[in-house]
C-alpha positions in Angstrom: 0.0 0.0 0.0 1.2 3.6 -1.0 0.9 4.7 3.0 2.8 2.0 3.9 6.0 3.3 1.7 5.0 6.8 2.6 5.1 6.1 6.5 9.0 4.2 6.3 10.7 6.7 3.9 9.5 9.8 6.0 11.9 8.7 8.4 14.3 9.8 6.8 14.0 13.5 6.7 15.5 14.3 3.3 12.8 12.1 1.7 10.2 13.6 4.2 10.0 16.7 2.6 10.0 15.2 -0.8 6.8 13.2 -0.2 5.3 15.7 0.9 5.5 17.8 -2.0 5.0 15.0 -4.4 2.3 12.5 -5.4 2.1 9.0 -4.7 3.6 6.1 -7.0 2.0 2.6 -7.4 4.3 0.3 -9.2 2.5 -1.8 -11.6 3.2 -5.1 -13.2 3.3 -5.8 -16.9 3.4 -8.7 -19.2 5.5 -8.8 -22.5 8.6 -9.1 -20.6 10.3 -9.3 -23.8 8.8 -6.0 -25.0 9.9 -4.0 -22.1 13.6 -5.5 -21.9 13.7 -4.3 -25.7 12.3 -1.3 -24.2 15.4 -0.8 -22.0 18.1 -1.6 -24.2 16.3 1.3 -27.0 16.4 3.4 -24.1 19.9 3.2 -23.0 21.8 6.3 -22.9 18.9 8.4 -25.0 16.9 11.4 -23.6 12.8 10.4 -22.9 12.0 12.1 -26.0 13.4 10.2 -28.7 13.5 6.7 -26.8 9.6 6.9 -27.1 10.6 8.2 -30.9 12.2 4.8 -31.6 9.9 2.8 -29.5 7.2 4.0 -31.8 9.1 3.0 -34.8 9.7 -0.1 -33.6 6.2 -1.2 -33.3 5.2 0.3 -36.0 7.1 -2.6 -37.6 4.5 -5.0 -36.2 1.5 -2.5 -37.0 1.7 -1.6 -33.7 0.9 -4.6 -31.4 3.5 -6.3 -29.4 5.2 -8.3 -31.4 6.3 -12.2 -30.4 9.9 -13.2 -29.8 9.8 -15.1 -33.0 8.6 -11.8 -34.9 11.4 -9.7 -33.7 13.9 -12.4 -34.4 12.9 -12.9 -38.4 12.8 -8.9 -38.3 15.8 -8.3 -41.0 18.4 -6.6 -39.4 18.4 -3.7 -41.3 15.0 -2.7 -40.9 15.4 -2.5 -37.0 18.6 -0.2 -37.7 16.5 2.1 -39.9 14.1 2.9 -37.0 17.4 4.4 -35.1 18.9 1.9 -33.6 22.7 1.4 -33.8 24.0 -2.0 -35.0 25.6 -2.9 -30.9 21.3 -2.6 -30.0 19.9 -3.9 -33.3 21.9 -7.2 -32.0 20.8 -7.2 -28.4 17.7 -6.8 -28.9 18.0 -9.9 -31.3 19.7 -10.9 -28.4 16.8 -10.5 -26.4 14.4 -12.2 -28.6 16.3 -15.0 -29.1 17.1 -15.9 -25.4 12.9 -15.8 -24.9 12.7 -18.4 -27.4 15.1 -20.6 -25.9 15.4 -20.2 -22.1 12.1 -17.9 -21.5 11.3 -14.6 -20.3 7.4 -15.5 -18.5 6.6 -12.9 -16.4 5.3 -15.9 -14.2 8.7 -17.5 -13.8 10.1 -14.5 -13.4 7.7 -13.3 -10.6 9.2 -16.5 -8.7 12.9 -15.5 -8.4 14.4 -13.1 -5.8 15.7 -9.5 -7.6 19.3 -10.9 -7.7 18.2 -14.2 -9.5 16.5 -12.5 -12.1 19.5 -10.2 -12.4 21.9 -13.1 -12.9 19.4 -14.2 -15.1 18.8 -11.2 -17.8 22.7 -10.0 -17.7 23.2 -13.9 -19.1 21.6 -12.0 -22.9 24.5 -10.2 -24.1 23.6 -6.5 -24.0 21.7 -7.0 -20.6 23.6 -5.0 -17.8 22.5 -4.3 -14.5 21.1 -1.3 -14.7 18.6 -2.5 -17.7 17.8 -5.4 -15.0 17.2 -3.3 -12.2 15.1 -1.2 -14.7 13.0 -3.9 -15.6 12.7 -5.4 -12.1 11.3 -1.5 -11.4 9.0 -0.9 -13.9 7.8 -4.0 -15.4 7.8 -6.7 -12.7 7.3 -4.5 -9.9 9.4 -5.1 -7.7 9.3 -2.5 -4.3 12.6 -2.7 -3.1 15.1 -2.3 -6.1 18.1 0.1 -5.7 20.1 1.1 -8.8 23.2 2.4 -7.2 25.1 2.8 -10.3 22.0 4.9 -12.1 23.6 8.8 -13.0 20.5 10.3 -11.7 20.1 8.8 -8.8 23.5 9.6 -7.9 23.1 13.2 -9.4 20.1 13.2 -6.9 21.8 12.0 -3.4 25.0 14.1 -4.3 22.9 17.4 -4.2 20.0 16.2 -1.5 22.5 14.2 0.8 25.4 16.7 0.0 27.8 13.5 -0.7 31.2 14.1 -1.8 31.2 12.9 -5.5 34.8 12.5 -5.9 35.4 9.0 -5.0 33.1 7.0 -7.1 33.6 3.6 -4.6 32.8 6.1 -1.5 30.3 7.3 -3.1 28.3 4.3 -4.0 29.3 2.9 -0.6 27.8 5.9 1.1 24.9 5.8 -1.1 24.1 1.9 0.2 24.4 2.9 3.4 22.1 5.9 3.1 19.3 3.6 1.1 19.6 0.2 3.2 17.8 2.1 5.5 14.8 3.0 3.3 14.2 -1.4 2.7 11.6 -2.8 1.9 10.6 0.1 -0.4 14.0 1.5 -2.1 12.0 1.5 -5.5 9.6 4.2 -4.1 12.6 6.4 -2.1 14.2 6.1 -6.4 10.9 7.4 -8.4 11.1 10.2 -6.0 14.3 11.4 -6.5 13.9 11.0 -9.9 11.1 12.9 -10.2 12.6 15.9 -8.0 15.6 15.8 -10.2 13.7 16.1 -13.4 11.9 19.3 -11.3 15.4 20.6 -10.6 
């Protein structure tokens, strides 16, 4: 529940007086697992604006309905690069496609395995980091209590809020683990809200 979230993360002051100028999140869970891992990689290092640009392309490809593993895998390569893509994501999102037909990306196997099993999991596609794991475990399994340390604006966001020296990248991130273990279970709520006051700032 919303409150419940709300209630743990005013604790901490910092996020206290960000919740209570902000509304409330509720993380929702989405099939096509595929879809939205393809999703991440299009994403990757691109501003909001032309990621949904490309996403748009891409399923216009498949008249725009979510297209099957299969589908994306007989896509010819060169169509998928004409929609924007660059030839490293053109292959992982083959990548992608490929390692649904074979191994499986359900969202009810997936909804079985603890955060870091499905992160071992996804970074086995080649192209699948981390981050794009922890992104997918955020916004398309929905899972409450995902913290993606290495993300630039969450960092952006604790170095300015928390006043964290930014010089030391390992002090940093060790700083910034300490700061969020104490916002467990619901680190996925304590992120949207520092995202969102960054994108404000």
């Amino acid at each position: 529940m919303p409150s419940d979230y709300i209630n743990h993360l005013s604790k901490d002051k910092v996020l206290k007086k960000l919740l209570k100028s902000q509304k409330v999140f509720r993380l929702k869970k989405r099939k096509d697992v595929h879809l939205h891992l393809c999703g991440s990689i299009m994403s990757q290092q691109l501003s909001t604006k032309v990621a949904d640009i490309i996403h748009a392309r891409f399923l216009g490809l498949y008249e725009n309905r979510v297209p099957k593993p299969d589908e994306i895998l007989a896509t010819p390569f060169e169509a998928l690069r004409a929609i924007g893509l660059s030839n490293a994501k053109t292959q992982y999102i083959l990548n992608v496609a490929r390692f649904a037909m074979e191994k499986g990306l359900d969202h009810r196997h997936l909804s079985k395995l603890s955060e870091e099993e499905i992160i071992v999991y996804l970074t086995g596609i080649k192209g699948v980091g981390r981050w794009t794991s922890e992104m997918l475990l955020m916004f398309t399994l929905g899972r409450e209590d995902v913290f993606p340390a290495d993300d630039l604006g969450i960092q952006k966001a604790m170095i300015s809020l928390y006043g964290l020296d930014s010089k030391n990248k390992k002090k940093l991130r060790e700083r910034m683990q300490k700061i969020s273990a104490n916002w467990s279970p619901y680190r996925t709520y304590a992120c949207l809200h520092l995202w969102r006051w960054k994108d404000k700032t």
